[in-house]
N, C-alpha and C positions, 0 to 999 in steps of 0.2 A: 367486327366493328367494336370501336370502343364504347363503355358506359357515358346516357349521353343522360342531362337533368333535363324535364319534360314538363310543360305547362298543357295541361290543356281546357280550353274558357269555354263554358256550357254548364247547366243544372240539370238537364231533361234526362230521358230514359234514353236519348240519343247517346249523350254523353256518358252516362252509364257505363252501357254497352262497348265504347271506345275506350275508356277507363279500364274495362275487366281484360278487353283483349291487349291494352299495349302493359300493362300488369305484369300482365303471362314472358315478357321478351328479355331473354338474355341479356340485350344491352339496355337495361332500362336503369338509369341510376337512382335520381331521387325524384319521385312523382307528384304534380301537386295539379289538383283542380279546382279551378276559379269558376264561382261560385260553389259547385259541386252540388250535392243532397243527402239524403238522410242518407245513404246506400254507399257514394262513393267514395265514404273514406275505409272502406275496406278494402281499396284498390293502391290510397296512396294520400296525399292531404290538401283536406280543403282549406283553401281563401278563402277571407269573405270580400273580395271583390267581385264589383261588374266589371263585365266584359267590355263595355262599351267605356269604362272610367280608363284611359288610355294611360293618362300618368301613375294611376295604381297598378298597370299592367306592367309598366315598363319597371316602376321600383319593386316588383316581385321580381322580375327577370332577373333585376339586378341583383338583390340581394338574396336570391337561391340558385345565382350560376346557373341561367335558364339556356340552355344549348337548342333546344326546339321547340315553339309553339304552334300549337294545333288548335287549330279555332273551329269548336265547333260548329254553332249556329251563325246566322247569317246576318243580322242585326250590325257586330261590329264590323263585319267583311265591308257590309254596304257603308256603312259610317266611314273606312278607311284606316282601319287599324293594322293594315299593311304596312301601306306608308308610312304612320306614323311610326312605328316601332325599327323598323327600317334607318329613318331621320332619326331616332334615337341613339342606335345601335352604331353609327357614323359617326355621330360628336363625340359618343363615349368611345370610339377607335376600336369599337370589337365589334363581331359577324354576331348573327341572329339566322335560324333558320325559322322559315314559316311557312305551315301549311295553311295553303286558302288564298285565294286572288286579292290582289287590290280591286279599290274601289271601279275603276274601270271594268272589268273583268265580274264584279260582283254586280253590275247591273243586267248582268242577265235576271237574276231574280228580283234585284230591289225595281227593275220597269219592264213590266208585262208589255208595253208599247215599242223599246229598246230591244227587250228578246222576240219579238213578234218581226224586228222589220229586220233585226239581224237574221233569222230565218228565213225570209223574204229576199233579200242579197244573195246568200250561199246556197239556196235552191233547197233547204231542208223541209219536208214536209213538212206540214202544220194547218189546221184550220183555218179557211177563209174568213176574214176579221177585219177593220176600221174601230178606229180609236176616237173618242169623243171627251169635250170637255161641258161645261155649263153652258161657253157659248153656241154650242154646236149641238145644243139638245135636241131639237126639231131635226135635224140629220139623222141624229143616231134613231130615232122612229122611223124616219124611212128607209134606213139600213134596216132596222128588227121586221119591219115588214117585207123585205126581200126573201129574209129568210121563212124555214120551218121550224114548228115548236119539237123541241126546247129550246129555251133558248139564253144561252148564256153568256153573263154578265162578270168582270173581274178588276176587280180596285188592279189599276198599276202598280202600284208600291206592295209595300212588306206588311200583310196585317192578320200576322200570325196564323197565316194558314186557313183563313175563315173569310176572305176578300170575295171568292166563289161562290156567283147564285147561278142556279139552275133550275129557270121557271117554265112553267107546260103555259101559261095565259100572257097572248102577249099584252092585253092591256097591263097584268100584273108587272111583264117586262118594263113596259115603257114607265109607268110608275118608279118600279126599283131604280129604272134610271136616272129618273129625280131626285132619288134618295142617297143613291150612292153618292153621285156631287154635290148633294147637299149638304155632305160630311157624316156617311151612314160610317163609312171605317176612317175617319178623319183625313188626314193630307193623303194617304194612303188612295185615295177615292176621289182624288182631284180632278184626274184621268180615268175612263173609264173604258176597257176593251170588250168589244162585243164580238163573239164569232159563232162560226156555225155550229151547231151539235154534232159531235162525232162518234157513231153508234159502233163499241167494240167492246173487248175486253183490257181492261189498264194494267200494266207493269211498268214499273219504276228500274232502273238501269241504271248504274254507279261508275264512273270511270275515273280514276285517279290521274294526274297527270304535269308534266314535268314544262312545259313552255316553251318546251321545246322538239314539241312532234312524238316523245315517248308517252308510251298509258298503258296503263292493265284499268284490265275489266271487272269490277266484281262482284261475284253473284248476284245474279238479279233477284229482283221481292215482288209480290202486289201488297198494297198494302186495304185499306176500308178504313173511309174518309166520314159514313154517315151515322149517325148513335145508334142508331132501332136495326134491330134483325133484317135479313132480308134488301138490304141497302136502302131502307127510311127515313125517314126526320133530319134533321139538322147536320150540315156538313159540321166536322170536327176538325181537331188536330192528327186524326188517325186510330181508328180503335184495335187495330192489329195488324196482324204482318204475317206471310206466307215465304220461304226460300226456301227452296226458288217454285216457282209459278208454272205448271209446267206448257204452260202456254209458252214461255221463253225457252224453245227448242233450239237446236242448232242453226236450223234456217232459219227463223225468227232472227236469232244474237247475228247472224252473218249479214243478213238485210241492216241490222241498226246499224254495225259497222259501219257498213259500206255508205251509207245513205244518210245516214247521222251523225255518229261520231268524229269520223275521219271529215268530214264536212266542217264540222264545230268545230275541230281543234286547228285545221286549216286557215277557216274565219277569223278564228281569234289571233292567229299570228298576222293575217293578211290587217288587221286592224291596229296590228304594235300591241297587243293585249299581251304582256307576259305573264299567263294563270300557270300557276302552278298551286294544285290543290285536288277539288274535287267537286265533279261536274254529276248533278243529277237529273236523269232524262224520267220525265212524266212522261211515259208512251199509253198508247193506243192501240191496238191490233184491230185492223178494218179489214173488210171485204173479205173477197171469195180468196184473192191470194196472203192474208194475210199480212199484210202491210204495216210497218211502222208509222204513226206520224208522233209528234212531238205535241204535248197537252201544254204544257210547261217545261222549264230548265229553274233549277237548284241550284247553287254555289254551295254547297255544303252535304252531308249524306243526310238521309231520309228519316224523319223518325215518324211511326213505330218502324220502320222496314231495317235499319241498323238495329236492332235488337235482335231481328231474327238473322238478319247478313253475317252480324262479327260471329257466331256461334259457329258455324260456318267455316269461317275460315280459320285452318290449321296453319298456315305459313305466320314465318314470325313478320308483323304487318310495321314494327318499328322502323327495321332496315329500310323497307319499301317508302316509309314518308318521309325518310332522309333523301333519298334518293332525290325522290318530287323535289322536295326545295329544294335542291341544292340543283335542280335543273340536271338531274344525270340518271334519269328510271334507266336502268337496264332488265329491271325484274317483268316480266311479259305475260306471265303465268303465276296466280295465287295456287297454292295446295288449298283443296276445299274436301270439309268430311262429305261425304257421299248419302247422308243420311238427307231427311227434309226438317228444317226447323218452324214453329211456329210460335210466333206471340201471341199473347190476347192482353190484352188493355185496361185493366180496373179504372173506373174513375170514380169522381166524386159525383151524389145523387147531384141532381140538376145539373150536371156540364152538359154541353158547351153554353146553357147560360147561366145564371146567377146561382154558386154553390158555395157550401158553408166549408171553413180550411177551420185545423185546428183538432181533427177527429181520429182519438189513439188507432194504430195499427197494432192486431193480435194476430196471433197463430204463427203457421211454420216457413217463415221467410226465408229459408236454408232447406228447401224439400229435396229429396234424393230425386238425382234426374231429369232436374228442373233450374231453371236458373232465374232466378225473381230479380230484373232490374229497375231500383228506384227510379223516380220521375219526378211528381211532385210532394216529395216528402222532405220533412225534416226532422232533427233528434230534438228533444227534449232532453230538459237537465240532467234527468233521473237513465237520459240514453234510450227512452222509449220512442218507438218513429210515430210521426204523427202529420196527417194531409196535408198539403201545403199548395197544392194546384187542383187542377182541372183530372188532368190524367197523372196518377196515383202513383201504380206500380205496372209493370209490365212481366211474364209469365209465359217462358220461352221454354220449351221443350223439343227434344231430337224425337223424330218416329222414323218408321218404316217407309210411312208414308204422312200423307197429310191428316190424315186420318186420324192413326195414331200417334201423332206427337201433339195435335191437340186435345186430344182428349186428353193427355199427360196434363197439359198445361189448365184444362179443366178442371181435373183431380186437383191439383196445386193452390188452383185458388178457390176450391171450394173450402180449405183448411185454413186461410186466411182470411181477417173480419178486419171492416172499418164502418162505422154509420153513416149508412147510404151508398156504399159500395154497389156497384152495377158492374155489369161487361155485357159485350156482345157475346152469343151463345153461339154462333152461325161463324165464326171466321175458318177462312178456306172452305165451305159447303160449297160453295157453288163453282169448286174447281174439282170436286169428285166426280 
């Protein structure tokens, strides 16, 4: 394949991570990322564009001969920066490839009520659920009262990962539910889905895919959604990552196929949805036979879980996202190192709520063995990186096992300082 120029729109430790592996590819001509962070211009060059600023998107394309764009996160997907670039790419009379669905295809994530009834259609597992607005408050009480506690509550819309309550009291429920349409995560919470608790263990599942019935699958993650040890306190962005989980065993991954995947990708063409991109399954493993159901669906890969994924894979992953766009995967199988990767999370003291940005980062950012991808960082004049979000850096190491590649990653960021740095100490404990 010939050298192709590469956009890719994201800042997070997701991004990163995408960054280092498409870096790594033969045919990688001139690299550039929109927004990017402190970290990823060691991969290739940052923008300082948003993602979501579509006419800045398109006069980058233009003016660095942009042959692929790969969209991170899922903000512009759902906005429709498909389309638009698409409609661009048409009046100025040249192709565009792009990985990531248009906006059709991108509401599986931007409306948990949308991906909830599309499941419901194609017979894909999923928790039992009804959807409620402000007028229909008094419903959704006596929906919460059919169930048992827990009992959970999810903005329909996109609000960073943090839309998810999971309350033990249902007075507390029916409350939250006030609160959410009352604008607790704004438009986001307009709609609110309640369903039943589902008692298992979660892995996340990645399938890339062409819109045309081709996909590969790759390496599945778990990742740990809550701050406090022990799965406690306040739902997050993700405070680390496991790959692969070894709950996602061979019969495990054959059951999502069969019952999930190939379901989804059926769906979406039975609906004229042409996704070509990348489809993230929030699973569940229930009961005595170990069953898939679907928690959530993604339009985009996982983060923290693509931190620990891309390390992972050895195949060169560039060819592969031509392919996607261009509606022609024939690739069916990634090369993956056989070792287990693990992230762990630094954030900033107080996340996920009110935490102070601005705080220098010291020590060994470059450790032997160890691979430190930024998040929410940025450089300073003098080049020194310094906080800039919620979740900091990320701290991915290979072991033998889970065992020992986090403790790798432990050591790593025990040599690394910022004020008010935390992580969880427990990621992957409770899969030895």
């Amino acid at each position: 394949m010939e050298s192709l120029n590469v956009l890719l729109l994201g800042s997070g430790g997701r991004e990163a991570a995408i960054a280092w592996k498409l870096s790594q590819s033969k045919s990688m001509g001139r690299f550039f990322i929109a927004p990017g962070n402190g970290g990823t211009g060691d991969f290739g060059t940052n923008l300082d564009i948003r993602p979501t600023d579509f006419e800045a998107v398109w006069d980058a394309v233009t003016a660095n001969g942009i042959d692929l764009v790969v969209v991170g996160n899922e903000d512009p997907l759902v906005a429709g920066i498909r389309e638009a670039l698409e409609a661009k790419a048409k009046d100025a009379g040249r192709d565009i490839l792009i990985v990531g669905p248009g906006a059709a295809g991108a509401a599986l994530e931007g409306s948990k009520d949308f991906a909830k009834h599309f499941m419901q259609r194609y017979g894909i597992p999923t928790a039992r659920y009804q959807t409620f607005t402000a007028e229909t408050v008094a419903d959704g009480d006596r929906f919460l009262e059919s169930l048992t506690a827990p009992y959970v509550l999810k903005a329909d819309g996109l609000a960073a990962g943090k839309g998810v309550l999971i309350i033990d009291s249902l007075e507390q429920a029916k409350a939250s539910l006030r609160e959410m349409l009352a604008g607790q995560f704004g438009k986001a919470s307009a709609k609110v889905v309640i369903e039943e608790f589902l008692s298992g263990i979660e892995c996340s599942v990645f399938v890339l895919t062409d819109g045309k019935g081709g996909y590969v699958v790759l390496p599945p993650a778990k990742d740990y959604k809550r701050v406090g040890e022990g799965d406690t306190g306040l739902n997050t962005g993700g405070m680390g990552s496991v790959c692969p989980p070894p709950i996602a065993d061979d019969e495990f991954m054959a059951k999502v196929d069969s019952r999930i995947i190939r379901p989804t990708l059926e769906g979406l063409r039975a609906e004229g949805i042409d996704y070509r991109g990348f489809i993230f399954l929030g699973l569940i493993r229930c009961g005595a036979e170990n069953d898939p159901y679907v928690i959530e669906y993604n339009v985009r890969m996982g983060d923290p879980e693509t931190e620990s994924v891309m390390p992972r894979i050895t195949s060169d992953l560039l060819p592969v996202l031509v392919e996607a766009a261009k509606g022609e995967l024939t690739t069916r199988t990634l090369e993956t190192d056989p070792r287990t990767a693990v992230a762990v999370m630094a954030v900033s003291g107080g996340y996920p709520e009110a935490y102070e940005k601005g705080k220098a980062i010291t020590g060994d950012l470059r450790p032997e063995g160890t691979i430190v991808f930024h998040a929410g960082t940025r450089l300073r004049p003098d080049g020194t990186p310094e906080t800039s979000g919620g979740r900091v850096l990320a701290a991915v190491s290979y072991g033998k096992d889970i065992e020992d590649a986090s403790a790798r990653s432990y050591t790593a960021l025990g040599n690394i300082h910022f004020d008010g740095m935390y992580f969880r100490r427990d990621i992957g404990k409770d899969l030895l």
